[in-house]
FIPAPA-324943 format. One line per 8 residues: number of its first residue (from 1); for each residue x, z, y of C-alpha. Coordinates in steps of 0.1 Angstrom, whole numbers, plus 5000, padded with zeros to 4 digits. Each point is the difference from the previous one (the first is absolute). Example, Ala and Ser with C-alpha at 12.3 -4.5 7.8 and 13.67 -1.06 7.14 Angstrom:
2
1> 5123/5078/4955 | 5014/4993/5034
! end
This chain:
217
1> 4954/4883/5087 | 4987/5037/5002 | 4969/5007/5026 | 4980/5031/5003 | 4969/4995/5026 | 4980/5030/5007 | 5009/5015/4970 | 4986/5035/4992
9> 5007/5021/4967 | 4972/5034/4997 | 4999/5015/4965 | 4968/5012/4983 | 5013/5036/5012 | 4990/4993/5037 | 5042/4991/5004 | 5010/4974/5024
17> 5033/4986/4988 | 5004/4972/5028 | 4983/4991/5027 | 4990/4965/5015 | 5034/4989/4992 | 5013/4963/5009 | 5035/4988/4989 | 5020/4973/4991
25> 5028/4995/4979 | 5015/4964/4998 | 5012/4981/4973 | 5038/5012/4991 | 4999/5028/5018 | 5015/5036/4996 | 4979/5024/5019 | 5001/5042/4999
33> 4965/5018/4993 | 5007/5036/5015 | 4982/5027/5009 | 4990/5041/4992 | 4988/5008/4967 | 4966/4991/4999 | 5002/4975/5023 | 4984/4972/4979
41> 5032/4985/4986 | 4995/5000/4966 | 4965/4987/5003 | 5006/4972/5026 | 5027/4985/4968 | 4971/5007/4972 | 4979/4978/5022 | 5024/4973/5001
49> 4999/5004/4962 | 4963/5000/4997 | 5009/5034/4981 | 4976/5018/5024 | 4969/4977/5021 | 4995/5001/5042 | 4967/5018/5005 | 4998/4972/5030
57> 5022/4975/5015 | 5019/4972/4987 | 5035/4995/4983 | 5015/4964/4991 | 5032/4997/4980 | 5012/4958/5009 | 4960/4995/5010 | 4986/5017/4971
65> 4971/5029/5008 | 5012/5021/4976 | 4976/5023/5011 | 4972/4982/4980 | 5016/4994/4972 | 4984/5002/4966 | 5017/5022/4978 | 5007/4974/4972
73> 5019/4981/5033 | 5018/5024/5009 | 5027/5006/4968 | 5006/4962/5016 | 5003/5010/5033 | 5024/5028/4987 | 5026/4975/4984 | 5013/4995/5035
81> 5008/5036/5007 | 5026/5024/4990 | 4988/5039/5004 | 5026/5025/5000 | 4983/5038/4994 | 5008/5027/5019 | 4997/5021/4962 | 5019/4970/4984
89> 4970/4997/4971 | 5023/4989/4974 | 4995/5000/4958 | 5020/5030/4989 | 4991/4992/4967 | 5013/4965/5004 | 5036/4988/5006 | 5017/4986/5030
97> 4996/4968/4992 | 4965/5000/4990 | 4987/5016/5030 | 5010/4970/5017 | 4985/4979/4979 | 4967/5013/5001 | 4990/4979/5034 | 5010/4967/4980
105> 4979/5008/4969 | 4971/5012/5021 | 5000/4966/5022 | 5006/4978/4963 | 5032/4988/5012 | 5016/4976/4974 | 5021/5022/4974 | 5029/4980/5000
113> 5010/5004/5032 | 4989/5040/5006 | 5032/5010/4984 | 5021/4983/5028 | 4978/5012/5025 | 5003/5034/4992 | 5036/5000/4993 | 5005/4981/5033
121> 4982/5030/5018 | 5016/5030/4985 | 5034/4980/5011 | 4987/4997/5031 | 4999/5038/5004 | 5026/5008/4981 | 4985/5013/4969 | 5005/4972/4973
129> 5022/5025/4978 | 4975/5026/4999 | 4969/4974/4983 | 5000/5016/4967 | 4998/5037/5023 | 4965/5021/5005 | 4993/5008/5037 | 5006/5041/4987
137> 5037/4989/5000 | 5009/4986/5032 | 4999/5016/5035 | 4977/5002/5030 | 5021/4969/5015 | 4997/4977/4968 | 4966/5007/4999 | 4996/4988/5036
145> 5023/4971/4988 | 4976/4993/4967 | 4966/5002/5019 | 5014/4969/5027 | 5010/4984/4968 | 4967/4999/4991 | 4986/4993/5026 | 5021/4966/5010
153> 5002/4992/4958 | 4971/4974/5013 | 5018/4990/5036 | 4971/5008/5023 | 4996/4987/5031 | 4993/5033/5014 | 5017/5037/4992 | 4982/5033/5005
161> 5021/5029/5002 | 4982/5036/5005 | 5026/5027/5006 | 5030/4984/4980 | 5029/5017/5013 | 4974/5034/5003 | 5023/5023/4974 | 5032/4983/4999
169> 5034/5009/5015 | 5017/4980/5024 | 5020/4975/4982 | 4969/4993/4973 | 4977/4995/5033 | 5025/4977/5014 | 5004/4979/4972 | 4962/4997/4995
177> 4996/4989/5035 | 5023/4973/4994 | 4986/4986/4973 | 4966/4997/5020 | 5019/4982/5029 | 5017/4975/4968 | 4968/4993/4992 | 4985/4989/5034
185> 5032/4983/5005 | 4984/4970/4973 | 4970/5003/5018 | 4981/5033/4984 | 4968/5011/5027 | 5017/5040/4994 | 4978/5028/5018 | 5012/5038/4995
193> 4983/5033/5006 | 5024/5024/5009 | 5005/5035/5014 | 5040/4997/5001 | 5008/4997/5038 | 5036/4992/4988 | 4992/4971/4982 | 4980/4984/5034
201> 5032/5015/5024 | 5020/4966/5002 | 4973/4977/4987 | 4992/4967/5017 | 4973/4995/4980 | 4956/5008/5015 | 4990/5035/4998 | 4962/5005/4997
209> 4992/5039/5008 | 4967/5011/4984 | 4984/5034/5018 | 4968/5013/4982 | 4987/4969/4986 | 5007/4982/5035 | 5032/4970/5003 | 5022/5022/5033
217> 5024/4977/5001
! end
């Protein structure tokens, strides 16, 4: 589904974020992105996103070069892809509920089912009581929980998780983990950049080590 040939990442500063990188993730997979800070994480899932562009090298989401994508395609392209942020990037000024609605308004989804959707979502992670609530109000876990809400309220086929357990305690990290494994149990493509060495301990899932821009392992 995923494919990365030859893929380099250098910044207008000179920065070379990865390195001639080739991957593959297949269809309904669950693979770990790990790595030093630094080591290209965070960029290798913008590039997936078509949030940041490959200075060279080729990247196909189910055949698709992304890579050359127009930028009026690639809001389309997006529809397929849930993208958790490592700084959550939620609507403080906005309630829970319509946070996660904002992907379905943006992509013009039909407005008598968003409500369900949404609703369905926050269930999902355990936050349907709090709709009416701002993002001020809850804690660091339930914001975790409201940011995979949004990001599944349009069931991708693939979910992007930078850093999600990164400032959460134990039982919040475990739960969020097993909502991602949920998800790819009904066929989700889930990829997650981590740091957490706990969370990778009894995993039986691919780990993909990144080392100054360069796939280790």
């Amino acid at each position: 589904m995923i494919t990365f040939k030859n893929v380099s990442k250098r910044y207008p500063d000179g920065y070379v974020a990865l390195n001639n990188v080739d991957l593959t993730v297949e269809s309904g997979e669950m693979v770990f992105l790990t790595g030093h800070s630094g080591a290209g994480k965070s960029t290798l899932l913008k590039l997936i996103a078509a949030i940041e562009r490959p200075t060279s090298g080729t990247i196909t989401i189910s055949g698709q070069n992304i890579a050359q994508l127009k930028p009026a395609a690639i809001p389309y392209m997006r529809r397929k892809i849930g993208f958790i942020f490592q700084d959550h990037k939620l609507l403080f000024d906005r309630s829970v509920f319509d946070n996660v609605l904002l992907p379905l308004q943006i992509s013009n989804f039909d407005n008598n089912t968003v409500a369900a959707r949404v609703r369905a979502a926050l269930d999902k992670v355990g936050l349907l009581k709090k709709e009416k609530s701002m993002p001020v109000a809850l804690s660091g876990g339930e914001r975790q929980r409201l940011c995979i809400a949004r990001a599944v309220v349009h069931r991708p086929a693939i979910l992007i998780a930078d850093e999600p357990t990164g400032n959460l305690d134990v039982e919040y990290a475990r739960d969020i983990m097993t909502m991602f494994t949920s998800f790819n149990q009904v066929g989700v493509t889930v990829l997650i950049a981590t740091h957490d060495a706990s969370l990778l301990e009894d995993t039986q899932h691919r780990i993909l080590s990144l080392k100054q821009g360069k796939l280790a392992a």
